[in-house]
N, C-alpha and C positions, 0 to 999 in steps of 0.2 A: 592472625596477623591482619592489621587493617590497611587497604591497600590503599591511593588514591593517582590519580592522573591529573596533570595540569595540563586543560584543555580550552583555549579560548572556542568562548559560543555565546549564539544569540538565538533567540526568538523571534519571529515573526510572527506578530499576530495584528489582528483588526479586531474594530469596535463590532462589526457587521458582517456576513460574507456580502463579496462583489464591492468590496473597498479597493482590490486591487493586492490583495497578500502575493497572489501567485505570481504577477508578473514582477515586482517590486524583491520578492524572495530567488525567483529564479535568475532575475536582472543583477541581485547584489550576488548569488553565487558565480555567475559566469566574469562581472567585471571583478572578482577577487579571484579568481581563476585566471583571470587574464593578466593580474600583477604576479602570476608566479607560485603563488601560492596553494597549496592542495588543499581542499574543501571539501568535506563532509558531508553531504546532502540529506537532510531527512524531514519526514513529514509526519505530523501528529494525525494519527484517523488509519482507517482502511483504506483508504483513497490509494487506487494504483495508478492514476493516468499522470499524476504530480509529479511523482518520482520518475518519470521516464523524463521527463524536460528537467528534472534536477540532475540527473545524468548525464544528459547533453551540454548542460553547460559548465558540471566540474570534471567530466572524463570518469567519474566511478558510480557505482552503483547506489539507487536513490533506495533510501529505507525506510520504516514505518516506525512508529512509534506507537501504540495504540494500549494503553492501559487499561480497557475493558476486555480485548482481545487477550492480552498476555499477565495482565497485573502491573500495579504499580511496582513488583518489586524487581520487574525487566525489565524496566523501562533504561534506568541506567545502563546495565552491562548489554543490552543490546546496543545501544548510544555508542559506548564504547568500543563494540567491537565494529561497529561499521566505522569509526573513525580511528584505526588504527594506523598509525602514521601517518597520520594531518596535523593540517600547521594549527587547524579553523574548522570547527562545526556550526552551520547552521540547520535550524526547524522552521520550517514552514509550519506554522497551526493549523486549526480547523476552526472552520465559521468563526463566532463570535469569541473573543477571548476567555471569557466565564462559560463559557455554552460547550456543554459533556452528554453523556449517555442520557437520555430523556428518563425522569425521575431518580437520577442516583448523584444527587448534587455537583461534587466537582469532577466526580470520575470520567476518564477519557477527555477532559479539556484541553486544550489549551494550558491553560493556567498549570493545573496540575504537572502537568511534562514541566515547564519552566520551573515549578517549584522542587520537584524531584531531581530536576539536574542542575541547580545552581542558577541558572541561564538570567543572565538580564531578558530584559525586553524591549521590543523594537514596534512601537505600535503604529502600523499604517493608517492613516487616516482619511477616509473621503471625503476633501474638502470642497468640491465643489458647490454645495448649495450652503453655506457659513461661512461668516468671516469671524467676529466677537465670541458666538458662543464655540466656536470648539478648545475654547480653554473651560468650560462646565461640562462637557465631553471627557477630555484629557484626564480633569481632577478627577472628575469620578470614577474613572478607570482605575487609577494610580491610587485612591484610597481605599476603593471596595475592599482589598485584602490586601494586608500590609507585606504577608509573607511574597506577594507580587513583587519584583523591580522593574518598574518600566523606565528605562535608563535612557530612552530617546524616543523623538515622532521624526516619521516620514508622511510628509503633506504629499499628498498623491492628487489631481485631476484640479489645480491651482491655474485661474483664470488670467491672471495678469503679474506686474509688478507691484499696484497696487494691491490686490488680491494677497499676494505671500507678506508687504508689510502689516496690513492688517490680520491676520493670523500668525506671525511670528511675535507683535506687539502683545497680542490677548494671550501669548502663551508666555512672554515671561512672567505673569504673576503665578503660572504652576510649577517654574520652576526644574520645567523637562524641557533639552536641549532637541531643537529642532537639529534633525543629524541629515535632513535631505529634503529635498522639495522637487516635484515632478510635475509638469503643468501640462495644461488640459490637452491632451492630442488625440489624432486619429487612433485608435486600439493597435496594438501588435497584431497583426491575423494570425491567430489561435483559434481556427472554427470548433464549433463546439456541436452534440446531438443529443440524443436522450438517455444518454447518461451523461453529459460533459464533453470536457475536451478530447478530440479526436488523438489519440493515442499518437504520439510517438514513433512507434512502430509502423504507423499507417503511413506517415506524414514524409520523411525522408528528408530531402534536403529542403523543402518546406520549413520542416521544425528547425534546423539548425537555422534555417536566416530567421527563426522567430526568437528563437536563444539569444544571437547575434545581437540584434534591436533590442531585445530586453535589456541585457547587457551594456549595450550602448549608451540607451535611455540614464538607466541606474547610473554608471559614471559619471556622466557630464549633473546628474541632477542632487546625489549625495557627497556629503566627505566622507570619502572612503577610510581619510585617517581618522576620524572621530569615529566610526562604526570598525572601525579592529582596536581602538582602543577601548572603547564599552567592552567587544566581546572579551581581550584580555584581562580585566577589571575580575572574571568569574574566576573564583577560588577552585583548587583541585574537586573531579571529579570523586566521592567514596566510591571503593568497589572496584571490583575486578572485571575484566569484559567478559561476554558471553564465548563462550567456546564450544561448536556441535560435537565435538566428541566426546567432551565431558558429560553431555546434556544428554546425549542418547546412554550415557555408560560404559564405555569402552572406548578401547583403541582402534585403530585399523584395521580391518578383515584383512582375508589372504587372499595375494591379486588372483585372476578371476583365472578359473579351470574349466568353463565350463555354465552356461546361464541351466542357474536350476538344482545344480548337484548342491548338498550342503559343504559347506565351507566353501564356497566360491562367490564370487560377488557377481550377484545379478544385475542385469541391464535394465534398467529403471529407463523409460523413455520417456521422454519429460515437452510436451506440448507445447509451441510456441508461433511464432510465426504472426502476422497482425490479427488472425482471426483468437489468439488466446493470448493475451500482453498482460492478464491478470496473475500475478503471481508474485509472492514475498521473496526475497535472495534466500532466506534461512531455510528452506524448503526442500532449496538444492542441495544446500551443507549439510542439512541433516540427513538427506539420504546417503549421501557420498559418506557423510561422519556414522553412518548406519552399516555401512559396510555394500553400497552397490556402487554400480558405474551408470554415473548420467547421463544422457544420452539426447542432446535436445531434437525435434524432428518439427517441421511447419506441415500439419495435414493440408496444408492449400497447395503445397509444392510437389511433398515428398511421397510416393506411389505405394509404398508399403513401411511396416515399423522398422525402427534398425535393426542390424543384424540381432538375432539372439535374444531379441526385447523377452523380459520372465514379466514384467510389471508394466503400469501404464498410467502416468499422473495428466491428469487434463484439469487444467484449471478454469479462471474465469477469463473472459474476455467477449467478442464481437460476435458468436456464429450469424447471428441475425442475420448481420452487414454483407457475412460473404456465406450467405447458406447457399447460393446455387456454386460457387465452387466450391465447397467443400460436398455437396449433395453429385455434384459431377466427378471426382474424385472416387470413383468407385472403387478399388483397388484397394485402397487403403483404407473404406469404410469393412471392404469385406474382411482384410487382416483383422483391423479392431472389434468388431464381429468375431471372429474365430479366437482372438487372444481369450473377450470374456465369456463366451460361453463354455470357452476350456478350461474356465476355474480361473484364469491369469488373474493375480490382485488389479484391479482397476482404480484410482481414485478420481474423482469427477465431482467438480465444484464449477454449478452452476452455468457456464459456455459448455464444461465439460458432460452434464446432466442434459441440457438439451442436444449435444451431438451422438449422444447416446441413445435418444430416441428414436419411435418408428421414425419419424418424420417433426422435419420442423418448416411450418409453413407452407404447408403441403409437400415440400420436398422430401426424398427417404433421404435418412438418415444411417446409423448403422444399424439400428434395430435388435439393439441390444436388450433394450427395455420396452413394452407391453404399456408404449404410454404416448403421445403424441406434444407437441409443443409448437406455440406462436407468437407473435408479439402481441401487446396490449398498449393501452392509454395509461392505464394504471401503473404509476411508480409504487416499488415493493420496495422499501427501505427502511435500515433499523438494526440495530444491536440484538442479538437474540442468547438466551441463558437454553441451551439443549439439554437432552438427556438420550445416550444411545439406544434404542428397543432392541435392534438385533444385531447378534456376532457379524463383523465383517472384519476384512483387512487393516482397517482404521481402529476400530474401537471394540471393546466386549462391551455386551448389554449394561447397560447402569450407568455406563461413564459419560460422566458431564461434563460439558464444554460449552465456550462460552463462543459465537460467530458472530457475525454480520451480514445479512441479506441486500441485494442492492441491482435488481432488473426490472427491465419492462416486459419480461414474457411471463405467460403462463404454460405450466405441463399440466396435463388430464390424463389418467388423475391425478392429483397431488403429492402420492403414495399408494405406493405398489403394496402386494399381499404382505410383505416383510420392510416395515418403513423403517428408515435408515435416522431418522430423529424423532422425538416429540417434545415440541417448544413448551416451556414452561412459562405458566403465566397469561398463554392463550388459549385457557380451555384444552389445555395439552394438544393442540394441534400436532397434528401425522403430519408428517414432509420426507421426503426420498423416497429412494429406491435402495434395498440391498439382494444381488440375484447374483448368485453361483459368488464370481470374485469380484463383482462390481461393488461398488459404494457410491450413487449418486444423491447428489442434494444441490440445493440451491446455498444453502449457506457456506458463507466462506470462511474459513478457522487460518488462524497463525499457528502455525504447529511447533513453534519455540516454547506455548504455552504449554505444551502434551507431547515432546517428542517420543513418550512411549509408544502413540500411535506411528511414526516412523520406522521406531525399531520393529513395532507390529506388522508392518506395510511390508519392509525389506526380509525378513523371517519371511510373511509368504510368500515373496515372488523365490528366494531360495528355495523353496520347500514344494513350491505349486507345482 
């Protein structure tokens, strides 16, 4: 039976990155959030620091889209289930509209998400250094691929009155409706470091008066009713949404007897707090949809793991930022210590790979792992095609998965005696760690793509 959803949505994308997509995307989610309306938040790419201010400005959880990470053929039903009872979905892109996975043409673009889901498109433009040509800009966006609908321009960084009639003039001959214009001003303060914007989670009521302003901005400078009518313009979504219990294979376990014993749902403690803000929503649903109880805990805060923890998920995020509180934290490094040398399943993706070290930055860490970590100059970023080398919690040997890498630190060595990947394509490079129940690596996976590894994860902390 073929299913479909009628969902109004749009796209957001630029000709360029630092055109302005982010504030311009988070601006139109917060002031259509503010007419009433429930909104969808999502982002094409790995990117997690996006989605934490597309959250703050629709009230729900901001989610990825990423078609190299999970395939083009989730890209909908994930779509779908993150906008399950919205009025309105929008996407934030990634960098440049046609710009995807280096060397695999349109994969993980932009482009590709909007053609997979129907979506018009919403092209932001940096017009500040052009008046005339940004309609030889415009067209050639709008015909490079016809399967594209660019259904409207928002003129972003617009120096005068003069300035918007002369680019509004040279765009009627392309034919795409100018749907907003935003003129040259001081930035929103969104401070930013070396990876980007300061996370969300950092920022506090900071981020919501930056939401706010964005928001504000976006109102007074777009027609809010010509951009709900583009995005109602988009025909039913095909396809069913994603559902974690489907995807893992079963239904609900049996509530919890007990962390450890079989048939009981184990306590999955799940890493959060600003020092780890890296993390997909599906993550959590597929452990819960796996049969544990999740359990979130902030290592900057909290003194030991929660009660009964069998498992132990540490994702990506900051240690860098706050490595002497978490290195002062002793208590809780000793616990995480004692869980994996005890066999406990660990999963550690990259923040969670270096807090797992002797030490990061000279500071001890928990010393779980035979390997030391620091910061660098050097940005490590990129789409990576794996292949597992050895048995852990996550994965049996052989199984390939597709991640994306994205720090300024380095661990020494690289990989431990039992390395936990080898990238294909770089000379099979070693990367991770795999020791007793740990699983560290730098690379980060969407596990909507592999929920087997989930069901693999929750089975051992049952069983450990």
């Amino acid at each position: 039976m073929v299913t479909s959803t009628a969902l109004p949505r749009l796209v957001l994308a630029a000709p360029a990155s630092g055109s302005g997509k982010t504030t311009v995307a988070t601006g139109l989610m917060a002031a259509l959030t503010a007419r009433g309306l429930r909104v969808s938040p999502h982002k094409v790419g790995p990117d997690y620091i996006d989605p934490g201010y597309h959250a703050l400005a629709t009230g729900r959880t901001g989610r990825n889209l990423d078609a190299y990470l999970c395939g083009p053929e989730l890209i909908a039903p994930l779509f779908l289930h993150g906008a399950r009872g919205c009025d309105l979905a929008l996407v934030e892109g990634v960098m440049g509209l046609f710009d995807g996975a280096a060397g695999e043409g349109e994969l993980a673009s932009t482009a590709q998400v909007a053609k997979v889901l129907g979506a018009p498109v919403v092209l932001v433009v940096d017009a500040s250094a052009q008046s005339r040509s940004v309609a030889a800009l415009v067209h050639g966006f709008v015909t490079w691929d016809p399967e594209v609908r660019i259904g409207g321009v928002i003129l972003n960084k617009v120096a005068s009155d003069r300035h918007e009639a002369l680019l509004r003039e040279a765009l009627e001959s392309v034919g795409v409706p100018v749907l907003g214009v935003l003129r040259r001003a001081a930035p929103v303060e969104v401070p930013s470091r070396h990876l980007g914007l300061v996370p969300v989670a950092e920022r506090g009521a900071l981020a919501v008066e930056a939401v706010a302003a964005m928001g504000a901005r976006v109102a007074a400078g777009c027609d809010l009713e010509a951009v709900l009518a583009l995005a109602r313009s988009a025909a039913p979504v095909p396809g069913a949404a994603w559902d974690a219990v489907e995807a893992v294979g079963g239904g609900p376990r049996e509530a919890s007897s007990g962390g450890g014993r079989p048939g009981s749902r184990p306590v999955v403690a799940l890493a959060g707090g600003p020092a780890f803000t890296f993390s997909y929503a599906e993550h959590a649903e597929l452990l819960a949809a796996a049969g544990a109880d999740v359990v979130p805990f902030d290592p900057l805060r909290d003194e030991g793991l929660p009660e009964g923890t069998a498992g132990l998920v540490l994702g990506g995020g900051f240690p860098e930022v706050y490595a002497a509180e978490l290195s002062a934290n002793e208590p809780l490094r000793k616990a995480v210590g004692e869980l994996a040398r005890g066999g406990g399943p660990v999963a550690a993706e990259c923040a969670g790979l270096l807090y797992l070290c002797r030490e990061l930055d000279g500071l001890p860490m928990c010393d779980v792992l035979d390997a030391t970590a620091r910061m660098s100059e050097r940005l490590t970023l990129g789409y990576r095609d794996a292949v597992a080398l050895t048995d852990s919690p996550l994965a049996a040997a052989g199984t390939r998965v597709r991640g994306h890498e994205f720090h300024r630190t380095v661990v020494e060595p690289g990989a431990g005696e039992s390395p936990a990947w080898g990238f294909r394509g770089e000379g099979r490079r070693l990367e991770g760690f795999v020791r007793r129940g740990a699983h560290a690596s730098f690379l980060h996976t969407h596990w909507a793509s592999a929920p087997g590894a989930t069901h693999r994860f929750v089975e051992r902390c049952r069983t450990s």
